[in-house]
C-alpha positions in Angstrom: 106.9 95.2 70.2 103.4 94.4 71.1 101.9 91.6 73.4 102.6 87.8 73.8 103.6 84.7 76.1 106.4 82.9 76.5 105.3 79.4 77.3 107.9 76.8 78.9 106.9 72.9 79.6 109.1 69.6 80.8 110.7 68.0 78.4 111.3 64.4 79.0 115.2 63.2 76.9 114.6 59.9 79.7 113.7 58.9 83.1 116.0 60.6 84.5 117.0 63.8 82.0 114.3 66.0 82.1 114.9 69.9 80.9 112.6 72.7 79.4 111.8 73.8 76.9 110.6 77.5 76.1 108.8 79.2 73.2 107.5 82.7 72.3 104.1 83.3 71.1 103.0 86.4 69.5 99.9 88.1 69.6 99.1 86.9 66.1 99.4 83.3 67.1 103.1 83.3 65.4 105.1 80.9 67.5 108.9 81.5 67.9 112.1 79.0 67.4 112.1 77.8 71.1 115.3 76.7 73.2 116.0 74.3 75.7 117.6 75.2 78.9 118.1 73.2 82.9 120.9 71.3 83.8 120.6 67.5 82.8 118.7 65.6 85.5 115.2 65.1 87.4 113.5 69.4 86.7 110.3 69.6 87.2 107.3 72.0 87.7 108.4 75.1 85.8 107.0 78.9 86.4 107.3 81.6 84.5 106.3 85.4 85.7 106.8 88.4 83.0 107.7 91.7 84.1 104.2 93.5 83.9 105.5 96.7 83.0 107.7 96.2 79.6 106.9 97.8 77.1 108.0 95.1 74.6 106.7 91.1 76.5 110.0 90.0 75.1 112.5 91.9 77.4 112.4 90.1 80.8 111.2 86.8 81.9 111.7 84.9 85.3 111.2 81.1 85.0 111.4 79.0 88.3 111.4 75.2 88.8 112.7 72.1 91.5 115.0 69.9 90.8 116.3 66.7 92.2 119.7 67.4 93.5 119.6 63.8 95.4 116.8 61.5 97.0 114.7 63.3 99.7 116.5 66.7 98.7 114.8 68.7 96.2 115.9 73.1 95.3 114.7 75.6 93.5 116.4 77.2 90.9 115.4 80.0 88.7 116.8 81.8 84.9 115.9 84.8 83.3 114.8 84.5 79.9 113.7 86.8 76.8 111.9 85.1 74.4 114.7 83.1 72.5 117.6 82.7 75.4 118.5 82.2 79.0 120.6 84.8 80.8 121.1 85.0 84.4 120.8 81.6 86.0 120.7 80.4 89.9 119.7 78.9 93.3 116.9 80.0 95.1 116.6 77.6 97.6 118.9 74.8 98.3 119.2 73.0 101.6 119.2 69.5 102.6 115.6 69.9 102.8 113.3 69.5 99.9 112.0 72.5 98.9 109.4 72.1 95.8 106.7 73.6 93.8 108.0 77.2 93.1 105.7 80.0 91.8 107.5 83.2 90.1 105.6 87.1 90.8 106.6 90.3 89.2 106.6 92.2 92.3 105.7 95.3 90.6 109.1 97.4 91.0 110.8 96.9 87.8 113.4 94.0 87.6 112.3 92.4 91.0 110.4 89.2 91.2 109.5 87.3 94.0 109.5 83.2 94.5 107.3 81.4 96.3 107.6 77.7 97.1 106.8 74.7 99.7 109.6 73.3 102.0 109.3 69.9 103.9 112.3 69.9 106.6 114.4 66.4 105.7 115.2 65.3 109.3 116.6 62.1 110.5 113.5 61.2 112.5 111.4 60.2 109.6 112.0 57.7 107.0 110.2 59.4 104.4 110.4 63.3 104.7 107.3 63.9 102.3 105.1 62.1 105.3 106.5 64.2 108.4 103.7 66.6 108.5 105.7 69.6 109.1 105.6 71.4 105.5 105.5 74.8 105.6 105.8 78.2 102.6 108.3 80.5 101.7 109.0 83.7 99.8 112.4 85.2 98.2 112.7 88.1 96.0 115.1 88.4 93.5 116.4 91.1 91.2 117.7 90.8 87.5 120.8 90.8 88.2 120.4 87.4 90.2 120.7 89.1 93.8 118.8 87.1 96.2 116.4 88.5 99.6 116.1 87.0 102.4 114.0 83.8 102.9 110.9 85.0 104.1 108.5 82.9 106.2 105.1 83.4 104.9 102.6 80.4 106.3 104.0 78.3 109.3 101.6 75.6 111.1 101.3 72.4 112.2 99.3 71.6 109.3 100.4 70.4 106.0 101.1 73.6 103.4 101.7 73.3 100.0 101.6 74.2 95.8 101.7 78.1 96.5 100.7 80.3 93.5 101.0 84.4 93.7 100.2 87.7 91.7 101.1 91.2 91.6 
């Protein structure tokens, strides 16, 4: 027991494989063994929220992240972790739109989280969907057992939206 961090970053195996990697710290500066987790392919901009409440910091992660599923069509997936494995593992978002830039929040009930993340619609109209102006942020909540909310529409304009952080 007793306070500490779990700390995930990219790790690049090549151009086009890059994964995470995650590793405990203790309080004491003692760091753990690590793993490795994310299907092979283009991952990027991982998140991690702790569940505020737990009386040990190793019990219950959430880490979120986009990935490339195909060009112009980014998702966001997600996998709860303790501080040496993954466990439950997921979608949050995955439409033929790219949807980007996720940020994980213990919502303060204990084993729910909440996702926040950008979305730029991928229509026909526009050659490059990252220039069509219309992006726009979401919000899903999640439980530890991997059961999804409904996708919650939280800023919606004609202006451009994006990199969305939250707290409890």
């Amino acid at each position: 027991s007793g306070h500490g961090w779990l700390v995930v970053a990219e790790k690049h195996f090549s151009s086009s494989d890059i994964r995470f990697e995650a590793k405990s710290v203790l309080g004491d500066g003692t760091v753990g063994p690590g793993f490795i987790f994310g299907a092979s392919g283009i991952n990027g901009k991982p998140d991690v929220a702790a569940m505020s409440d737990m009386g040990d910091y190793r019990d219950q992660f959430i880490i979120t992240w986009h990935r490339e599923t195909a060009p112009n069509n980014w998702d966001i997936y997600y996998t709860f972790a303790n501080a040496s494995a993954t466990a439950v593992s997921g979608g949050i978002a995955g439409t033929l739109d790219l949807e980007y830039n996720p940020s994980a929040v213990y919502s303060g009930t204990p084993g729910e989280f909440a996702v926040v993340y950008a979305k730029v619609p991928n229509t026909s109209s526009y050659s490059d969907p990252w220039n069509n102006g219309n992006w726009n942020i979401y919000l899903r909540t999640i439980d530890d057992s991997g059961n999804l909310g409904s996708v919650e529409t939280i800023i919606a304009s004609s202006a451009i939206e994006g990199s969305p952080a939250g707290t409890t």
